[in-house]
N, C-alpha and C positions, 0 to 999 in steps of 0.2 A: 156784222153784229156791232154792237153799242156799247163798248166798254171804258165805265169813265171811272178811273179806279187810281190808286197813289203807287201802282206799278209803271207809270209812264216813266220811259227813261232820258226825255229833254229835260235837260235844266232849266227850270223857271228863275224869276224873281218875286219874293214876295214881302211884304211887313210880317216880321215875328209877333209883333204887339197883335196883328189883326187874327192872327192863328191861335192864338194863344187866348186874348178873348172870347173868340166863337167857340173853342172848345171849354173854357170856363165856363161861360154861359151854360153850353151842351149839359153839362155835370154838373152843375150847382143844384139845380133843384131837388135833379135826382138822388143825389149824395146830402143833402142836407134833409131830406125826406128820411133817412137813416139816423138822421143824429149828430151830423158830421156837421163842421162850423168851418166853415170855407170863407178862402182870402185869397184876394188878388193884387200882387204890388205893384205894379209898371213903371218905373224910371219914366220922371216925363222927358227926357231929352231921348228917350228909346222911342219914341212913338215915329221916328223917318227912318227908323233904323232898317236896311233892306239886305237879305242874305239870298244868297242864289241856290238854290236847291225845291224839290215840291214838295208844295205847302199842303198836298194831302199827305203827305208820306209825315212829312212835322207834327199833323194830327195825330198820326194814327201812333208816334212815338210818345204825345203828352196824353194819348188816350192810355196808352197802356202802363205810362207811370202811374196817372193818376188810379188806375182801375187797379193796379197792385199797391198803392197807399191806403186803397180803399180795403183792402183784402187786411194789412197788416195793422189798420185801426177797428175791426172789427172787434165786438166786447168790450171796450173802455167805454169808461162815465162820462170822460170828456174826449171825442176823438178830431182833432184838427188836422185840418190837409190846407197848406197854402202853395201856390205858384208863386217865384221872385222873377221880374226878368229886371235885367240891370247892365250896364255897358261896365263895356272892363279895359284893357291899355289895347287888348290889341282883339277886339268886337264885342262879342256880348255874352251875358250867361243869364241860364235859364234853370230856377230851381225848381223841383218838384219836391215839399218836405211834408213830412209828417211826423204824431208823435206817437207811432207802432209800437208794435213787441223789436224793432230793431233786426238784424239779418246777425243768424250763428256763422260766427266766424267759417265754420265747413262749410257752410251753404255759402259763403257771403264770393270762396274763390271761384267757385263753377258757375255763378251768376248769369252770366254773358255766355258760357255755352250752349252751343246748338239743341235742342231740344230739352234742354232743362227743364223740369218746375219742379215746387213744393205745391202743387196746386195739386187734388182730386182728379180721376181719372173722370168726373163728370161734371166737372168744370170746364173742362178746354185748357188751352195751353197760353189761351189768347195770343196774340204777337207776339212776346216772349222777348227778352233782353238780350237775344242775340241777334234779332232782326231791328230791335230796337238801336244796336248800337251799329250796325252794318246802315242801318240809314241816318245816322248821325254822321258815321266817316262817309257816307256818300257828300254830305254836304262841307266836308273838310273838317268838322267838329269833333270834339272828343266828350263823354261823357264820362264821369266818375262817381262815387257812391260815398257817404260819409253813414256810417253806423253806429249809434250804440245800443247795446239790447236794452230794453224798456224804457227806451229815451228817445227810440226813432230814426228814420232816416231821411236824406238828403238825396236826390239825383241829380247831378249840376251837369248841365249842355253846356259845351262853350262854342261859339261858331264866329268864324269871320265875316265881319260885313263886306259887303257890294262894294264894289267903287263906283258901281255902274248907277245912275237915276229910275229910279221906278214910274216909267207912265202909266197912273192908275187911268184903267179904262175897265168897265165892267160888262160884261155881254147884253145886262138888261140893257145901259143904255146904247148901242151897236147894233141891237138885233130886233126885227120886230118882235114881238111877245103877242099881240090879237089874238095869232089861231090858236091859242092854247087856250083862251078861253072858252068857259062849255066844258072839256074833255073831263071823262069820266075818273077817277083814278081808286083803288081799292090800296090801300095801308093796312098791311100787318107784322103785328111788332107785341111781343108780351108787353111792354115798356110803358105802360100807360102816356108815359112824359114822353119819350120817341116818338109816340103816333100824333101826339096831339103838334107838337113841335115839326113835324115835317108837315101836317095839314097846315097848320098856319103858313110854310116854307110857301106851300104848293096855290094856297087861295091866294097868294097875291099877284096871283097871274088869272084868277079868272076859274081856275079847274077846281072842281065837284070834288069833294073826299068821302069816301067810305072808311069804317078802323074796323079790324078786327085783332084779336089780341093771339091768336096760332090758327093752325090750319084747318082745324075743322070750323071755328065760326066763322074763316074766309067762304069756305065752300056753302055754308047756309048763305051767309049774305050775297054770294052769287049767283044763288037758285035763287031767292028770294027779290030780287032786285030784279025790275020790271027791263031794265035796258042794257045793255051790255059795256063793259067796262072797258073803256080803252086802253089801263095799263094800270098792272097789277106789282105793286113793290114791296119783296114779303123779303122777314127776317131769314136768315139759316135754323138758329138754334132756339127753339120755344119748345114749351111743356104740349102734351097732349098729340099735337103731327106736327113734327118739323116741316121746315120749309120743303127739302129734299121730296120728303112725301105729299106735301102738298103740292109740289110742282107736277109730279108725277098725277096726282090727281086731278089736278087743272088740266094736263093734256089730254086726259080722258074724254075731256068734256066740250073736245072739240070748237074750241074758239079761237079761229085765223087770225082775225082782228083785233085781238086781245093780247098785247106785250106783256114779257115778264122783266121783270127785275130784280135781283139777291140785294140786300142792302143788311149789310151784316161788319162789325167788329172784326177783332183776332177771331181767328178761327182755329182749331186745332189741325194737326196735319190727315187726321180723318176727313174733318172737312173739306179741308184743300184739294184733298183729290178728288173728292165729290161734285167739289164746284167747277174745277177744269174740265172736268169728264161734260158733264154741261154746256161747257165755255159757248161749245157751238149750235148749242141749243134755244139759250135766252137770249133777249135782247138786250143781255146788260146786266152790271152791279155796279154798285154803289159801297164805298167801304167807310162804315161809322166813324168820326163824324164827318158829315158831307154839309159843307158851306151853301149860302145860297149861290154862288158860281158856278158849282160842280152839279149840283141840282139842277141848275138851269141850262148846263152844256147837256146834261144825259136828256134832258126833253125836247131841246130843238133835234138833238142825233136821232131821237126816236120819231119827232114829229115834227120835220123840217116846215111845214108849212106848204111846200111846192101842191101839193094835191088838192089839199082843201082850199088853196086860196085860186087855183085854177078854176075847182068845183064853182067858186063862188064866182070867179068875174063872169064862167060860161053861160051861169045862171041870171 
């Protein structure tokens, strides 16, 4: 199976500045669609700065600050969210601030414990700040919290740079990309800004996008669609049929040929079992946000090329 996800436990290297933009990017629009007035500062002598640890795993730590800043600027007139990254004596730090309701002192000591939230049971638990800070000390960093109620908070990452040189090499230019053009692909995502954002990821390699917004307008657009789709990359958690249930109702429908993919966020621990139970069923997931790298490593794993480009020279 096909899994390109920010559980891999080789230590990479990567730029913070370039993880940190592409999830800024990711969130801007959609968080400024809200009302929220978003800022990005980057230290320009931070931009060679390179820390050893995975840069999905990094995302998925500034996905779920930002998405609990978003949570505690909810209902203000004016609600601001910015990201700082900036070098410090001894590597770098990385803010996530906002200007919320602030964390109640009671809340503010259990933070970091294991299955915490002050989130709704029909919210999710997302990532949660205790796996957020377990993949912070994976990278050697430490993360801390600056609070006041009705004035907001801070999450400041601190992590040691590399000593080591970063050889930027990207798989587009390494790999051929051809037979990926043509291929069919079916996007679903409630997220208006998600679908449209991974279509544009996916055409510049050549492949056809379908959106659907949950699981029941996936399944029209698949009866309805004259040809078959070579690979389906649906949300977990949407209104109307979760992923779970749409997956179940895609196997119904008896399509060999037709790859699946999970491409989803934090998840709750409901889901997590859901999705492992799975593991050895799909062809893969994707954990929000996935760069154009990680995107393009889960499509050569799914579609090496070796077939089609056999099909072709035989022909």
């Amino acid at each position: 199976k096909t899994f390109s996800h920010s559980s891999d436990t080789d230590p990479d290297q990567f730029l913070v500045t370039n993880s940190v933009t592409e999830t800024f990017g990711l969130v801007r629009s959609i968080f400024e669609q809200d009302g929220i007035k978003m800022s990005l500062d980057i230290e320009p002598d931070l931009h060679s700065g390179v820390v050893k640890g995975n840069a999905g795993r990094f995302q998925q730590v500034l996905m779920n600050l930002l998405s609990n800043a978003k949570d505690a600027v909810a209902g203000l007139n004016h609600p601001e969210i910015s990201i700082q990254c900036e070098l410090i004596s001894d590597g770098l730090a990385v803010t996530v601030r906002d200007n919320g309701r602030g964390i109640p002192e009671s809340v503010l000591e259990k933070i970091f414990d294991p299955f915490y939230t002050t989130k709704e049971a029909n919210q999710g638990t997302g990532l949660g700040l205790s796996l957020t800070n377990k993949f912070v000390q994976e990278m050697d960093g430490k993360i801390s919290v600056d609070t006041a109620m009705n004035k907001g908070t801070s999450f400041r990452i601190t992590i040691p740079l590399s000593s080591a040189k970063l050889t930027l090499q990207t798989e587009t230019e390494n790999t051929a990309t051809s037979h990926l053009s043509g291929l069919r692909v079916l996007l679903v995502d409630d997220e208006i800004a998600i679908l449209d954002l991974m279509a544009e990821q996916l055409e510049l390699y050549g492949i056809v996008t379908s959106k659907a917004v949950d699981g029941d307008a996936a399944l029209r657009t698949i009866s309805e669609s004259d040809e078959i789709f070579d690979l389906i990359i649906s949300d977990v958690k949407m209104p109307n049929m979760n992923g779970f249930d749409f997956y179940n109702e895609f196997k119904s429908l008896s399509l060999p040929n037709t790859k699946f993919v999970f491409f989803t966020g934090g998840i709750s621990v409901e889901y997590e079992d859901k999705l492992s139970a799975l593991s050895e069923d799909i062809d893969g997931y994707l954990y929000k946000p996935a760069g154009e790298e990680e995107i393009l490593k889960l499509l050569l794993l799914c579609f090496p090329g070796t077939e089609k480009e056999n099909v072709e020279s035989a022909s």
